[in-house]
N, C-alpha and C positions, 0 to 999 in steps of 0.2 A: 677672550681676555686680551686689553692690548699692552704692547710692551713693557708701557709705563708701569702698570699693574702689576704684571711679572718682575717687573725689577723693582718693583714696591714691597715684594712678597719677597724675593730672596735679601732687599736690605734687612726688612723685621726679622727674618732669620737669623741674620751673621751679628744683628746688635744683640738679639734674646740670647744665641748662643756664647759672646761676651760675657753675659752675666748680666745684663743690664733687661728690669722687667718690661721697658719699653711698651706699656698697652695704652696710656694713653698719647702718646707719639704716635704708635700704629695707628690709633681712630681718625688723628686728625690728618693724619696724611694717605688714609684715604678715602676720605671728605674733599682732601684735595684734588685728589686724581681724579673723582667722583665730578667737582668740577671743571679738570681739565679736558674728560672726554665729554663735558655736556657740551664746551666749547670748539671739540673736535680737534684741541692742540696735541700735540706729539713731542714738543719741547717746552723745557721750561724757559720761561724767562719771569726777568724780576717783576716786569708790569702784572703778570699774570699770577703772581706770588704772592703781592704786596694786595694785588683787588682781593684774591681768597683770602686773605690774611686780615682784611679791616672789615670781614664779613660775620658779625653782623653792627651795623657801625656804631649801636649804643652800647655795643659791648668792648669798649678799647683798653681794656684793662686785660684782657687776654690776646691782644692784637701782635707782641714782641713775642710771646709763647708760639704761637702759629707760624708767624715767620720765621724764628729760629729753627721750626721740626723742618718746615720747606728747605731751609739753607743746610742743614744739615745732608737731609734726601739730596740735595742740588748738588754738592759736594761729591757723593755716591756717583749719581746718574752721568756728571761731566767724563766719568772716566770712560764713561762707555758712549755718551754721543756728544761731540767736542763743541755743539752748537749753543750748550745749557749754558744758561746765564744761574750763576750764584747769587742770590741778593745781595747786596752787602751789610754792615751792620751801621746800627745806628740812623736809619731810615724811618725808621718806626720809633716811638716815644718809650723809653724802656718801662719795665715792668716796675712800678713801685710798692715795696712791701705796706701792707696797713700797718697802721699804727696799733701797737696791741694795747687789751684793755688791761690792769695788772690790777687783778682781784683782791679784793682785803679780804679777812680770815671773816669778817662777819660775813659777805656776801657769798663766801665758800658753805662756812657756816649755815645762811638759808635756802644755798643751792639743794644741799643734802638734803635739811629739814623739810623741804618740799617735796625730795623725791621718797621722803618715805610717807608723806599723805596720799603718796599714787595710788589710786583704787587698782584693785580689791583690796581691803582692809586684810583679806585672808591668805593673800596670793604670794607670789614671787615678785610679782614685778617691784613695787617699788622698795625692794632690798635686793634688787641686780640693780636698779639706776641707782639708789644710796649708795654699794659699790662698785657701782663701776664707776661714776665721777669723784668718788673718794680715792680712788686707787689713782686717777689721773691726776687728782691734785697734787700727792704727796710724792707720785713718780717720775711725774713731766713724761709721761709715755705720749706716745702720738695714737689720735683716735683708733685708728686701723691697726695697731698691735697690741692698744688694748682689748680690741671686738675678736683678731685671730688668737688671742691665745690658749693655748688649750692645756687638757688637764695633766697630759707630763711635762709640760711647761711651767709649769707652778708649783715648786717643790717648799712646801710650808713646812716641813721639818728642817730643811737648812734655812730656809726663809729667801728662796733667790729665783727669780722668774727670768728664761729663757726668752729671749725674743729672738726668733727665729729670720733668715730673709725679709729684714723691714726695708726699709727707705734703702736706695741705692743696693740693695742682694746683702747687706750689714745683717750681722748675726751680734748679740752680747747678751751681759747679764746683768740680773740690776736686781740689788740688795734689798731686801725690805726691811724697814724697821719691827720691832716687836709688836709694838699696836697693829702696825699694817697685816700681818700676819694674823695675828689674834681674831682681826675685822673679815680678810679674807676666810679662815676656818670658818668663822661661824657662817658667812657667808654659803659655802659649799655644804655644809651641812643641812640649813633650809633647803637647796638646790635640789639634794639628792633625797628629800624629804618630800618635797613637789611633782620631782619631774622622774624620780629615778631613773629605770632605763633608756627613757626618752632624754635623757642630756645629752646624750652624744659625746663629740669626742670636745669641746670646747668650755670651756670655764665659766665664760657669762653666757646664759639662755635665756633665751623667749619664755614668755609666761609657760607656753606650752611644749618647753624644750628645744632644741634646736638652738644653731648660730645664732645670734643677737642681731638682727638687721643692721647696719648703718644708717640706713634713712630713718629707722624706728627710734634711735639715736637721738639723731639730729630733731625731727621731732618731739619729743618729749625735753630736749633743752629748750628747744622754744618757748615751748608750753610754761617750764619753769621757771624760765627767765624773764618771764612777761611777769608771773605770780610772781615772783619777788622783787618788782621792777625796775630788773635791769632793762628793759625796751618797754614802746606802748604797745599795747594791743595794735593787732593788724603792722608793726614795725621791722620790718626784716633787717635794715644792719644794726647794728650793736655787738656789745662783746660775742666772743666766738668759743667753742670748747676750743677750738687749740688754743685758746690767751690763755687756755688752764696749763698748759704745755710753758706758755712764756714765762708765767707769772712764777711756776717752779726754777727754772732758769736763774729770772732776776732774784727773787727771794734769797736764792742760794748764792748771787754776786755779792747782793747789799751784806748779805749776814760775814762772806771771807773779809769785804772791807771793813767794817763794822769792830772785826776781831783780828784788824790786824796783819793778817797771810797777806804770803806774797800771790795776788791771784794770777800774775803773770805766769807762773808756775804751776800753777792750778786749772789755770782754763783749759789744757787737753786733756786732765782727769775729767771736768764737766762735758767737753764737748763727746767724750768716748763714754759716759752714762748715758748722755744725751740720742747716743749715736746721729752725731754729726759725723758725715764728710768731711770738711774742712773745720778748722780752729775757726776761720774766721767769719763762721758762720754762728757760732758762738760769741763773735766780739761785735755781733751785732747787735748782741744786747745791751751793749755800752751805751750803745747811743740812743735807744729803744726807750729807755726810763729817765726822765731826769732825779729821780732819786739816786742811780748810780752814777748821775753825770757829777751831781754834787757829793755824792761820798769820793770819787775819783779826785775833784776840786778838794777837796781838807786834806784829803794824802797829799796832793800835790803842794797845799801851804805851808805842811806840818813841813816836809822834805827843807821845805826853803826855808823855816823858821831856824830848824836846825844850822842851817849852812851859815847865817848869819853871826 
């Protein structure tokens, strides 16, 4: 093992032990090291940062991610051999968010009605994908806390789901409505009607029990996104499940403007159901929809209408 590697190993340590889940950081920075010792280097420097980092070059949209995990390491590594060159920032072209797709209630609408044509006619499956993309639409959950969540995490008699260690080591709770609730029972009901002991300890299962995959997920949105056409066959970009994620967000801006609140007041109650880190990662929905640019726009004339 060379040095690098070992002080590659005890960084991953002291960040996981921070609290931070750091696993995709760990992969790529030792990917890095991986090609530092193919190149026989023993320090870092920026040249050698910046070439692993624009590797592979038709992929640059994750090129500022790679360098930032190196600068971060490089950061670490200088205190201990004073030769390490930091990248600096702003070398690379920054990361730009896509553009999210903001679903209408009819396209939610045939997302569902699709996933309950999912064969077996007799099965599970497609009344775990009817709820599981229902339970995202109406919660703005993020994919991966809705596939972890499990069955004492979903308390349908108060009506309020736990989401445990999601994004950044964040723990909350998030309210269901009565329908959502209603939707979920009956849901778990077929579940333990299908798969009984075989369900394990998790909420949505595999046709045959078990975790719900993520790729098996991700899949069968494709599948149903093609049938309802939102993309063409054979089209891999287009809307994304996490725009179910957005579109909960904006729906819920447009409707505070809509009625009036003050959303300035409002946005850290969204961004802490959201579970957001920062506010202002929530007020990036402002600028995300021009529907809430122009409801922002009439508050702003109404204000001056007044002052006049």
């Amino acid at each position: 093992m060379t040095d690098l590697r070992s002080t590659l190993e005890r960084y991953v340590n002291m960040r996981q032990g921070l609290g931070y889940k750091f696993q995709r950081e760990a992969q790529r920075l030792a990917d890095f090291v991986s090609f530092m010792e193919k190149r026989k280097a023993v320090t870092i420097t920026t040249k050698l940062a910046v070439e692993w980092a624009t590797l592979p070059p038709e992929r640059n949209a994750s090129w500022a991610l790679r360098l930032m995990a190196v600068r971060g390491f490089a950061r670490h590594v200088a205190s201990l051999n004073p030769k390490t060159e930091v990248p600096p920032p702003g070398i690379l072209p920054p990361l730009k968010r896509p553009k999210p797709h903001v679903y209408s209630n009819a396209e939610i609408n045939a997302l569902l009605a699709a996933a309950l044509a999912l064969p077996p006619a007799d099965g599970l499956r497609r009344w775990t994908y009817h709820c599981f993309f229902g339970l995202l639409a109406v919660t703005g959950l993020r994919l991966s806390e809705a596939i972890g969540l499990q069955l004492v995490e979903v308390d349908l008699q108060a009506g309020v789901l736990t989401v445990r260690q999601s994004k950044f080591g964040k723990s909350r709770l998030v309210p269901l409505h009565p329908t959502t609730r209603a939707a979920l029972r009956r849901y778990a009901e077929r579940r333990d009607a299908h798969v009984g002991s075989r369900c394990g300890p998790h909420f949505f299962v595999a046709q045959s029990g078990g975790r719900l995959p993520q790729s098996s997920v991700r899949r069968v949105f494709m599948q149903l996104s093609r049938e309802i056409g939102l993309r063409r066959p054979g089209e891999r970009t287009g809307p994304r499940i996490h725009d179910i994620r957005h579109r909960f967000a904006i729906r819920t801006l447009v409707c505070w403007y809509r009625e009036g609140t003050d959303v300035e007041k409002k946005l850290p109650v969204l961004s802490t159901y959201l579970g957001h880190t920062w506010v202002r990662d929530t007020y990036w929905y402002l600028s995300a929809c021009p529907e809430l640019m122009q409801e922002a726009a009439r508050r702003l004339d109404q204000r001056w209408e007044a002052r006049r």
